[in-house]
C-alpha positions as CSV (number, residue, x, y, z in Angstrom):
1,X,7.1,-14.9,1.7
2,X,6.3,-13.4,-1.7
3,X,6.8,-9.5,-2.6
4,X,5.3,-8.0,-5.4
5,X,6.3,-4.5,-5.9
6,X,4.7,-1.8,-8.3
7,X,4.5,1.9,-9.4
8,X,2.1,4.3,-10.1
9,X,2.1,8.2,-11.3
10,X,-0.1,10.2,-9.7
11,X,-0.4,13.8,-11.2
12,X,-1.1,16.7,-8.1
13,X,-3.1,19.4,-8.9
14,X,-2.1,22.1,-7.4
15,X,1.1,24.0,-5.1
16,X,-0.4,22.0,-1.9
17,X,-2.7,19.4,-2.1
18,X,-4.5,16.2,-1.6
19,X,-4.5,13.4,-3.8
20,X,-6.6,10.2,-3.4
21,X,-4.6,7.5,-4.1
22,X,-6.3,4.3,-2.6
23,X,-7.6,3.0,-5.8
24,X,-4.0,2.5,-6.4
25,X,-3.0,0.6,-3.8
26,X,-6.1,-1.2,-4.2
27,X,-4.9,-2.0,-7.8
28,X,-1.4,-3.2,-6.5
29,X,-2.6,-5.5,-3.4
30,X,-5.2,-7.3,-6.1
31,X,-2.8,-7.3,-8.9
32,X,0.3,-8.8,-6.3
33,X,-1.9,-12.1,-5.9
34,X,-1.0,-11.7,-2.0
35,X,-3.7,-12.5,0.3
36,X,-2.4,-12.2,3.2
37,X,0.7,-10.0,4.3
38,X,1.0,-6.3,4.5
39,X,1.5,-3.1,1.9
40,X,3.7,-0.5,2.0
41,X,4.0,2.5,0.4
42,X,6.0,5.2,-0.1
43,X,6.9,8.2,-2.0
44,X,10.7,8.8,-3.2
45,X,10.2,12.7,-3.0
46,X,11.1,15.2,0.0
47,X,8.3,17.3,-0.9
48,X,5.5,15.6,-0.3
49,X,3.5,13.2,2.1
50,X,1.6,9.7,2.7
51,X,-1.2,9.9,5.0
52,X,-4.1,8.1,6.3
53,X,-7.7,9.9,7.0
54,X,-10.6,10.7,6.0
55,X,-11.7,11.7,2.2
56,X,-14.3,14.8,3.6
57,X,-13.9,17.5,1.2
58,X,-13.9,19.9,4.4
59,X,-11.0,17.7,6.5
60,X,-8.8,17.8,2.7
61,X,-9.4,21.8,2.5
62,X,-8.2,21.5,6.1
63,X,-4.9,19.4,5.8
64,X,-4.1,21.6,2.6
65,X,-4.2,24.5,5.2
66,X,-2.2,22.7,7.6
67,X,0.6,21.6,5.4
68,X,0.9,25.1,3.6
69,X,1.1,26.9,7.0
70,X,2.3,24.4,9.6
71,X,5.5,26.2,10.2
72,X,5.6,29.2,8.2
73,X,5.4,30.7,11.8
74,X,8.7,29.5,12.4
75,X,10.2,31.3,9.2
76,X,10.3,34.8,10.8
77,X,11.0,37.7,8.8
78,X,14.2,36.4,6.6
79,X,12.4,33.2,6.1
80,X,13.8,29.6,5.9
81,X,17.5,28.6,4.9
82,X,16.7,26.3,2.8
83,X,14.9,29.4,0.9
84,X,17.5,30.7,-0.6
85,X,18.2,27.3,-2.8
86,X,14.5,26.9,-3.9
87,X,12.4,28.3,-2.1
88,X,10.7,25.5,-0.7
89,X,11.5,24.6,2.7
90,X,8.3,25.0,4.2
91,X,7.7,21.7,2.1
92,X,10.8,19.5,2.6
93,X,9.8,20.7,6.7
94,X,6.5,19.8,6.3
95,X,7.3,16.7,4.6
96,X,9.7,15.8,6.7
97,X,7.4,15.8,9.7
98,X,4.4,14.3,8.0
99,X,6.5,11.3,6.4
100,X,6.8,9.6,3.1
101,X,5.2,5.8,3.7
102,X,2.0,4.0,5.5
103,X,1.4,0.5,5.9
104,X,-1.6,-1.3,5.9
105,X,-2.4,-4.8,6.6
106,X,-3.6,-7.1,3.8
107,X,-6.1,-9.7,4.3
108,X,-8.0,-11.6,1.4
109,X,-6.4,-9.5,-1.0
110,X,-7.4,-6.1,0.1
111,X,-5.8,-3.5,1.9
112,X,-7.6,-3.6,5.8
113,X,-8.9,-0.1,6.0
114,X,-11.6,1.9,8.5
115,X,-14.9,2.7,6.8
116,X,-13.9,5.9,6.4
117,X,-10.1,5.3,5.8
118,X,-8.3,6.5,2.6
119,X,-4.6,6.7,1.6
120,X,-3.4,10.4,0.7
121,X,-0.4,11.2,-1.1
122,X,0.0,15.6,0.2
123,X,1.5,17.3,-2.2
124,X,3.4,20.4,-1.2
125,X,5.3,21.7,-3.7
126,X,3.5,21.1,-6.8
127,X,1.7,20.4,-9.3
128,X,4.0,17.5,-10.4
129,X,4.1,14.7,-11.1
130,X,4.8,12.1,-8.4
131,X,6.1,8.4,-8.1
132,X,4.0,6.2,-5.8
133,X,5.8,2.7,-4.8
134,X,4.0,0.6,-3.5
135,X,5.3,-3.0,-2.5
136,X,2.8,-6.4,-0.7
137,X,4.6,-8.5,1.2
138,X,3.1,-12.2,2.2
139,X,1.6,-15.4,0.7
């Protein structure tokens, strides 16, 4: 088995967002040689996310929402812990509960995605700029 491992930076644009980022794993199945195997990809940051869904501008304004309010109920009135270091604990929580990888199967070079499948990278504690890793496995 053969693994080919690459990076790529991928600039968020804003506090909480969500960033395309399939073009890029694209790029690092086709440029790996792999044809058959698997890709995974990860994030080495607790702030953010990896995902899998749909690119509908509607369902991105929607997951923006959801990871920018997903638990601020459970804040209260004093807020997070965590708050008082950085103020950010509503995105290593939200991160934390998303996760920071997907894998896809490869097959004749490509990543096997849905028709309507795309990889996200959520950002929620930005704009930054991010690390994406992403590593083939297979022949």
């Amino acid at each position: 088995m053969k693994i080919h491992t690459l990076e790529a930076a991928v600039k968020t644009q804003g506090r909480v967002s969500v960033e395309n980022v399939t073009d890029q794993v694209r790029g690092g199945v086709e440029r790996s040689g792999i044809r058959e195997g698997f890709v995974l990809v990860t994030v080495p940051h607790t702030t953010c996310a990896l995902a899998v869904n749909e690119d509908e501008e509607g369902l991105k304004r929607d997951i923006v929402r959801l990871a920018g309010t997903l638990l601020a109920p459970l804040a209260g009135p004093v807020g997070f812990e965590h708050d008082h270091v950085d103020n950010n604990a509503q995105a290593h929580l939200t991160s934390l509960l998303l996760g920071h990888s997907v894998h896809l199967p490869v097959a004749r070079a490509a990543p096997v995605m849905g028709t309507w499948q795309s990889v996200f990278l959520i950002e929620m504690d930005g704009p930054r700029v991010r690390r994406l890793d992403i590593r083939v496995f297979g022949e």
